[in-house]
NUBATI-975304 format. One record per residue (C-alpha): residue in three letters; x, y, z. Coordinates in steps of 0.02 Angstrom, whole numbers, plus 32768, in hexadecimal, padded with zeros to 4 digits. Layout:
N
ALAXYZ/...
***
This chain:
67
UNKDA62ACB12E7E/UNKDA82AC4F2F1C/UNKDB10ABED2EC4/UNKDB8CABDF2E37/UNKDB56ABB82D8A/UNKDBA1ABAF2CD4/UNKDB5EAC3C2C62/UNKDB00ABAB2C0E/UNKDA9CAB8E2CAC/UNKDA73AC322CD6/UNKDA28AC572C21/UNKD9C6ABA62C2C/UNKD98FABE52CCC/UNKD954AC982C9B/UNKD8FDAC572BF6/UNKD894ABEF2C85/UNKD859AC6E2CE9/UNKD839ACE42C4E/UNKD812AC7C2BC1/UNKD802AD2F2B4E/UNKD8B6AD332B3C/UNKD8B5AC812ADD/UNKD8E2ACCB2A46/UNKD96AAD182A73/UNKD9C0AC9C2AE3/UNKD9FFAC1C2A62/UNKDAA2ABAA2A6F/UNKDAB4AAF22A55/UNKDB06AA7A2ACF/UNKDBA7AA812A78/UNKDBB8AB302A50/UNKDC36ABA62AB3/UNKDBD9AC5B2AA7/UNKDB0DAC652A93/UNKDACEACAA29E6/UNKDAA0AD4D29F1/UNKDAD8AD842AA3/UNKDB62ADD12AEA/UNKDB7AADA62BA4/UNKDBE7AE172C01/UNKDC34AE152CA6/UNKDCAAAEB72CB7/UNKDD00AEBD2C09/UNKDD13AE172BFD/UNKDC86ADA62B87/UNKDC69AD0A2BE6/UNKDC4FAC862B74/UNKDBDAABEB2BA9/UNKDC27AB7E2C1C/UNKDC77AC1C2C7C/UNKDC3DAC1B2D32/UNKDBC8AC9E2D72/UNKDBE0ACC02E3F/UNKDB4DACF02E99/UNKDB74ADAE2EA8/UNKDBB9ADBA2E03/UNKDB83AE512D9C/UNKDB66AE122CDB/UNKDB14AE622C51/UNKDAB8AE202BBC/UNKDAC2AE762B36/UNKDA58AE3D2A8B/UNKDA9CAE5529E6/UNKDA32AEB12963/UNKDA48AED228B5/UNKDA13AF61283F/UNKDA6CAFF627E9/
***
């Protein structure tokens, strides 16, 4: 990233460039957290319309279900 972005922009973004990952990159405009995902920067979950710096380490993490 060559500049800041919400959370929200950086998911619309990735689900651009790889359209696989549709399914799993759901959230409606006025949601706070996507469905499904976890995104992490340090211990702290960033919710949608936290700002990403360029530099920033995040991690996505997808939630599964099962016993």
């Amino acid at each position: 990233m060559d500049r800041a972005v919400t959370v929200a922009e950086f998911l619309s973004d990735l689900r651009r460039r790889e359209p696989r990952l549709d399914p799993y990159i759901r959230f409606k405009p006025e949601d706070t957290l996507p469905s499904g995902l976890m995104i992490l920067r340090g211990d702290k979950t960033l919710k949608l319309a936290d700002r990403i710096e360029p530099g920033d380490k995040v991690d996505i993490l997808v939630g599964i279900q099962g016993g």
